[in-house]
N, C-alpha and C positions, 0 to 999 in steps of 0.2 A: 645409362640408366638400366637397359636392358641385362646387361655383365654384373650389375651391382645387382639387381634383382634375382637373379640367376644365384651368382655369389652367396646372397643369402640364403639364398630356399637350400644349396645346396650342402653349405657348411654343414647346417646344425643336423642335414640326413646322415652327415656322411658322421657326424661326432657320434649322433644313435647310433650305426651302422659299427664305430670302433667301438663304445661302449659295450655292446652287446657282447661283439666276438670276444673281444680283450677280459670280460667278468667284470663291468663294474654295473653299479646300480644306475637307474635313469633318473630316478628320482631326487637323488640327492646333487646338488653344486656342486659340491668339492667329490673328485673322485675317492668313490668309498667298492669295495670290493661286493661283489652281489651275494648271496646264501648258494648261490648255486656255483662262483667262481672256482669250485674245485671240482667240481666234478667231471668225469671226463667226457669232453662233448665228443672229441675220437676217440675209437674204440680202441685202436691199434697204430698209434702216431710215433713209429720210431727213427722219425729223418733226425740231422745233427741240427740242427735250427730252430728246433724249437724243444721247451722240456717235457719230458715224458710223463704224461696226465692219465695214460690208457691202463686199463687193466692187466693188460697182458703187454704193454712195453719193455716189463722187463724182465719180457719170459727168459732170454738171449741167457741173461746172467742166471736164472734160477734153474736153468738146464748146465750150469756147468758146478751147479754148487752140492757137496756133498748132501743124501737126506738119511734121514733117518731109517733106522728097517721098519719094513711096511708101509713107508709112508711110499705114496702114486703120484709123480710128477704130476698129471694131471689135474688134482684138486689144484695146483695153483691157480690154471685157468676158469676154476668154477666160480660164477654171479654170486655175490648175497643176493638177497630180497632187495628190490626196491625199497627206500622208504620217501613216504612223500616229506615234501617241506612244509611243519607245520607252520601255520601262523603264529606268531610270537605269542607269549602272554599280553595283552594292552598295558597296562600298568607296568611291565620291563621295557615295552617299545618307548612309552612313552616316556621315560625314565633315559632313555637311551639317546631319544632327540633333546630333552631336555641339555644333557649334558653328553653333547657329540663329541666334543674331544676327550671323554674318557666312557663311552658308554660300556665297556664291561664294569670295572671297579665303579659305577652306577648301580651295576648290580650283583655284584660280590656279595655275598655277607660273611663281613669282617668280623675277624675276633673283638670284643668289645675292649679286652685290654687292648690289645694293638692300636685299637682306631685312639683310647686315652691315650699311648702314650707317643702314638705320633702325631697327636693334639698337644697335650701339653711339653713332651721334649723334645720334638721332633725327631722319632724316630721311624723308621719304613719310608722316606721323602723317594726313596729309590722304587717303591713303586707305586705309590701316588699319594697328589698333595691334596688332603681331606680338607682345603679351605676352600673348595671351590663347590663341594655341596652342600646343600641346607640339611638334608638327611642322610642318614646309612640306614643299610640292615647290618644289624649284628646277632653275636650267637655269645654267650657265654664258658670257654673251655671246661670239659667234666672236671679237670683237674685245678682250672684256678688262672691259668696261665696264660700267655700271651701267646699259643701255638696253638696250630696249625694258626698263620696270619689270616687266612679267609678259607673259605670255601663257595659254593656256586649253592646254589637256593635248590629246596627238594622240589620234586614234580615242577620243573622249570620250562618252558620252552623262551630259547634268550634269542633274540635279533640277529647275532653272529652265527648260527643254526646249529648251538648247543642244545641237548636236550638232555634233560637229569631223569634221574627216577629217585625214588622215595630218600634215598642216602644222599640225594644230591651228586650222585655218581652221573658220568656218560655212558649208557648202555642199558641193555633191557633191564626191566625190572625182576629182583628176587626175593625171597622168603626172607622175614630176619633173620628164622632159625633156618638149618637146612635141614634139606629133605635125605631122606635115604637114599645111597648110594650115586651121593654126587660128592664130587671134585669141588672144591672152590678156588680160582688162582685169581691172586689181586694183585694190581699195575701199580705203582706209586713212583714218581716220576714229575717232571713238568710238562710246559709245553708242548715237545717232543714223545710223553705220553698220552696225555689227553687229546693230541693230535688237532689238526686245524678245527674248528670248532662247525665250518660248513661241510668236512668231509662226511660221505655220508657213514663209516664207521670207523673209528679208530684204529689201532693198529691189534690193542688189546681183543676187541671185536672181531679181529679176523683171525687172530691165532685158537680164542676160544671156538670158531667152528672150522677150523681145520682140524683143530685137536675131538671136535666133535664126530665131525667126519669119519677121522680115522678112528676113534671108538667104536661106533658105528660099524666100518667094515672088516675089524675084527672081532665082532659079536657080544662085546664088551655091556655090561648090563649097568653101566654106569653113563651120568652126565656130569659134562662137565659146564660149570657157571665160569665166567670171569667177571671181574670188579676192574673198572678204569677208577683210580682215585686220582689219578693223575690234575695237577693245576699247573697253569702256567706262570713264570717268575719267582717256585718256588725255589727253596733248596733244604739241605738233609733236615735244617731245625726244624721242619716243617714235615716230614716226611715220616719223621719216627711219631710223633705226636699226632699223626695219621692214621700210623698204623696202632698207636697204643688206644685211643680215641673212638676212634671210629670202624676198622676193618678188625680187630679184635672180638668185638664181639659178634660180626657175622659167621664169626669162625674156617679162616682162609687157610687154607692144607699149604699152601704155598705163597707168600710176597714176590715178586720180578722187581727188582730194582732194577733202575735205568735212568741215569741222569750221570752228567758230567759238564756242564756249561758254565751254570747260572753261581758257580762259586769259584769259577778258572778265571783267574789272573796272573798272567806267569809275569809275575814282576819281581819272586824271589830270586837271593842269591847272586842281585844286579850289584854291579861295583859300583855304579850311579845312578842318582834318581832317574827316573823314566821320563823323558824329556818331553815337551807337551806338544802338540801337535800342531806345526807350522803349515798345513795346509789340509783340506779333506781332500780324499781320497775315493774316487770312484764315483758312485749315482748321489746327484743333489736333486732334489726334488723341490723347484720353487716357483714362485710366479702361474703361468699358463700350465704350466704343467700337473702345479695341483686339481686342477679344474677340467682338463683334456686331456681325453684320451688320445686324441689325433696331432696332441702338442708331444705328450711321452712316445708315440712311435715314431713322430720325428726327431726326439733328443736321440731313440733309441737306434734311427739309422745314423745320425752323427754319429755316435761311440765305438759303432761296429766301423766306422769309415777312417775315424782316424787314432783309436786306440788298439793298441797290441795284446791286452788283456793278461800282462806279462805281471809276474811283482815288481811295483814302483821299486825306484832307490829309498831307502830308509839310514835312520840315523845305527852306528856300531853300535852294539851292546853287548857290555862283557858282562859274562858270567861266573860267579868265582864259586861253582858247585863244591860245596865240602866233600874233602876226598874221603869221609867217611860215611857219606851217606851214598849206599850203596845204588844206583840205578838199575841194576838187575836183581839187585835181591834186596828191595829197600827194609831197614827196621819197621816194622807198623807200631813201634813207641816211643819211637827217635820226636819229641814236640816241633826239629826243626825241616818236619816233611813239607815240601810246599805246596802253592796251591790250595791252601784250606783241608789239605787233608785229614790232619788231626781233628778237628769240627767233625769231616765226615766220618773217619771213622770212628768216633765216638759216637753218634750218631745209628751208624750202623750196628754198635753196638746191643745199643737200646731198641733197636726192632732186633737183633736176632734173639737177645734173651726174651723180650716179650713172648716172640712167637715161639720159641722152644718151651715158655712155660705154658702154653697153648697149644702144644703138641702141633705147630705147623714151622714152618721152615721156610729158610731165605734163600732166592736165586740170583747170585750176583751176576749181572754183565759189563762187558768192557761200550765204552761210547763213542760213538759214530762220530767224526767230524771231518771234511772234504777241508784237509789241508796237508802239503806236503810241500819239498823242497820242489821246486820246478813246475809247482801248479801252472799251464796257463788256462784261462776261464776264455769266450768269448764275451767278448767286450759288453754288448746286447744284451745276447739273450741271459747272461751270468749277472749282470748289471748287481741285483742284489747283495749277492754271493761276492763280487770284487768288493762290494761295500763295505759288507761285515768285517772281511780280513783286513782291510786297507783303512779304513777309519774307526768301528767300533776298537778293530784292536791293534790302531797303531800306538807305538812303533814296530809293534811284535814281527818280526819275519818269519815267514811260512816254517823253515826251520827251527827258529827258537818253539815256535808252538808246537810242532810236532815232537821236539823233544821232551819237553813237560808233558803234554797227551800221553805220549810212550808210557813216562815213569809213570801219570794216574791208572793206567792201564794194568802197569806192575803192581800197584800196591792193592787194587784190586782183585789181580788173579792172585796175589799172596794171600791179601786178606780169606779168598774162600776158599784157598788148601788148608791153612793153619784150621779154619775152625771147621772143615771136611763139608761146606756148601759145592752144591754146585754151579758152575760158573762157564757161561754160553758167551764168548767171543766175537762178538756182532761185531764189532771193529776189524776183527783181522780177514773176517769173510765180505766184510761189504765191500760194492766195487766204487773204485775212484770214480765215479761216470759225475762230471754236473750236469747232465739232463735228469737225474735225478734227485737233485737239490733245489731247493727254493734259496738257505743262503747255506753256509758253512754245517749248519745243525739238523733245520728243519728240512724233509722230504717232501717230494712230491708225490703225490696220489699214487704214480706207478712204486716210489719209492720208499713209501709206507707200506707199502702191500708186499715190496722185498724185504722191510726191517719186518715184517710179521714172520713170511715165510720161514726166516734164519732164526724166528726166537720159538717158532712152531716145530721145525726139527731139535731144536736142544732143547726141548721139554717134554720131550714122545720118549726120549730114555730114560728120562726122570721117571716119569708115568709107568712107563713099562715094569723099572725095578720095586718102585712101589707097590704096585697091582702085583707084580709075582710073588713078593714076600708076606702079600695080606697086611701089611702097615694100611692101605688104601681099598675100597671108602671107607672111612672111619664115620662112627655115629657121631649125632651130635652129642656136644660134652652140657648143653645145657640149653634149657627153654626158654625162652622173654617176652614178654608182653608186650615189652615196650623199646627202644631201641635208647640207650642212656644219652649218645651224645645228640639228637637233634630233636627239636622241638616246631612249633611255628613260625614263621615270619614274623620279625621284629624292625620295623622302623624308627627310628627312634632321629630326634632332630639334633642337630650339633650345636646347637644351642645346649642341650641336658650336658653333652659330653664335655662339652668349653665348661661347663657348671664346674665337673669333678675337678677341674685342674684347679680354679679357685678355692674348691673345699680342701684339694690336698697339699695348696700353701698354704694355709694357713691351720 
């Protein structure tokens, strides 16, 4: 009795005790991640055992990477500010427990066509199935249309420790019109721009006060603003309809594109369908485990014990690439480019002319992804990261992916010579390490703070030739009272919205 006694009192200390270290919340049954689970509890954690959360973990690599002129290895190591954690809004928390298995898209506000017509024909099921709430927010597009599919609510503070300001953007708040002698650079992107939502700043965040910084200590009478428009699950249809929509009339001197995930399916060019998946592959998360934190670091010393973290055996896949579509110098209007690139560079289209008739300009980048022939991960501490490669995208072999990566890679740095953009290479400077990855895409804290550093020296030359030829600051080209694409919060019950699909049978 005394053993069983003991047993008790000690379990549920020792579950608090992994909950806390491990980021999850106490509160909750089913393990859910805490507001504070990214931020770095060590300052300077660079052992092989565990991922790199520190500020300066990944100084190692940002001392061997080329910078920019003028730019002081130093500022890598410099603090933002604090910010506290605020309290959520009540009505988003509560919205949030309401509907725990989907509390962001809880509180999205959806385009209203999109939420119709993934009501009535089921379209968007790929990112959530609107039959499970009684209400949405929705927004009306300026243009009519089913784009941007959502965006995040203005002056927000969300549960996942999002925090919007007036645009519903992530990041401080600014002027609709600008002010004199400022810069504007806006992020548009997904997940991997808008960055984890409890980080305490995005990646966009840290490059606008680097690039502040370095103003600054060249006596430079300018400021510069940056925009996160960044949403997660988007892709390009969404992106351009962002920047026409919503970032056009803050008037942005420059766009950074960054995305390459959320439309990669290297399944073109197969001699045979893509064969379905006869077993999963890597971390399953079921039972005890969803509930325990002291159950997952037991699965997670089983995998380190008897898994090699190597790439499984996979099914052959041939590829029968057209020998005239060139991989080193691909057509960009050849329609049988793969991967969805035709989409995107159409796409990409429609934000460069925008902004060229807006007198601002597009920044192409190449996209980060932790895959290559010979990857091995640890078993453990990579768990995610084997997941994504090994079940999201089997049968794909580390090879077949990299070599689709490659060409997206190529048709990107084509795309920004033909039309004289320029174009910052964050792919070929980033380091293989997975201690700085969460899985295949998304970084972690120290590895966010390197994809800023790399996209903060390739836009200090941008700046510079700007600033010398007097193209930059440029005034504003026009005044607003009001900002065209966002209004107030709209809830409206799916009950009205099941209504329109009856009105539009008949």
């Amino acid at each position: 009795m005394l053993l069983v006694a003991c047993t008790g009192m000690t379990l549920p200390a020792a579950e608090i005790a992994a909950r806390i270290i491990d980021g999850y919340r106490l509160t909750s049954l089913r393990l859910k991640g805490s507001r504070d689970r990214v931020r770095p509890a060590v300052p300077d954690d660079r052992s092989g055992s565990q991922k790199w959360r520190g500020d300066v973990d990944a100084r190692s690599y940002m001392q061997r990477l080329p910078v920019a002129a003028g730019v002081d290895r130093e500022w890598f190591t410099l603090r933002m500010p604090d910010r506290p954690v605020l309290r959520p809004d009540p009505d988003l928390e509560a919205r949030a427990k309401r509907y725990e298995d989907a509390e962001l898209p809880a509180n999205y506000e959806w385009n209203g066509k999109a939420v119709a017509n993934a009501v009535c024909r089921g379209e968007h099921r790929n990112l959530v199935a609107f039959d499970r709430f009684e209400d949405v927010y929705v927004f009306d597009a300026i243009d009519g249309s089913d784009l941007p599919t959502f965006r995040f609510l203005q002056d927000a503070a969300y549960p996942s420790g999002l925090r919007t300001n007036a645009f519903g953007w992530r990041g401080s708040e600014i002027a609709l019109n600008k002010p004199p002698h400022t810069l504007r650079i806006a992020f548009v992107g997904a997940s991997t721009t808008v960055s984890p939502h409890a980080e305490p700043y995005s990646y966009p965040e840290l490059v606008g006060f680097w690039l502040n910084t370095w103003a600054a200590s060249h006596g430079l009478d300018i400021s510069v603003e940056v925009m996160n428009a960044g949403r997660e699950a988007l892709t390009s249809r969404s992106f351009q309809a962002i920047v026409r929509q919503e970032l056009t009339p803050v008037e942005p001197d420059l766009v950074v594109y960054y995305e390459g995930s959320n439309q990669f399916w290297p399944s073109d060019f197969l001699s045979t369908p893509v064969p379905r998946p006869s077993r999963v592959m890597g971390l399953v998360r079921r039972g005890l485990v969803l509930y325990s934190a002291l159950a997952n670091r037991l699965l997670y010393v089983v995998r380190k014990s008897t898994e090699s973290g190597s790439e499984p055996p996979k099914p052959r896949l041939t590829i029968d690439w057209p020998r005239d579509v060139d991989e080193r110098n691909p057509d960009l209007n050849d329609p049988r480019l793969p991967i969805a690139l035709p989409t995107i560079l159409d796409d990409l289209e429609t934000i460069r002319h925008t902004l060229e008739e807006n007198d601002g300009k597009l920044v192409m980048t190449s996209f980060v992804w932790l895959v290559h022939p010979g990857l091995v991960v640890d078993p453990a501490r990579d768990a995610d990261l084997f997941s994504y490669l090994n079940t999201t995208f089997w049968p794909f072999t580390y090879a077949h992916m990299r070599r689709f990566l490659d060409f997206q890679t190529e048709v990107f740095r084509k795309y920004a010579a033909v039309h004289s953009l320029d174009f910052i290479d964050l792919a070929a400077a980033y380091p293989r390490d997975p201690r700085l990855f969460d899985d295949a895409i998304h970084m972690t804290h120290a590895g966010i703070r390197l994809q800023a550093w790399i996209v903060f020296n390739g836009l200090v030359p941008i700046l510079e030739r700007r600033l010398a030829s007097h193209e930059w600051p440029r005034p504003a080209r026009h005044t607003l009272s009001k900002h065209p694409a966002f209004a107030g919060r709209r809830l409206v019950p799916m009950t009205e919205i099941r209504a329109t699909c009856n009105a539009a049978a008949h």
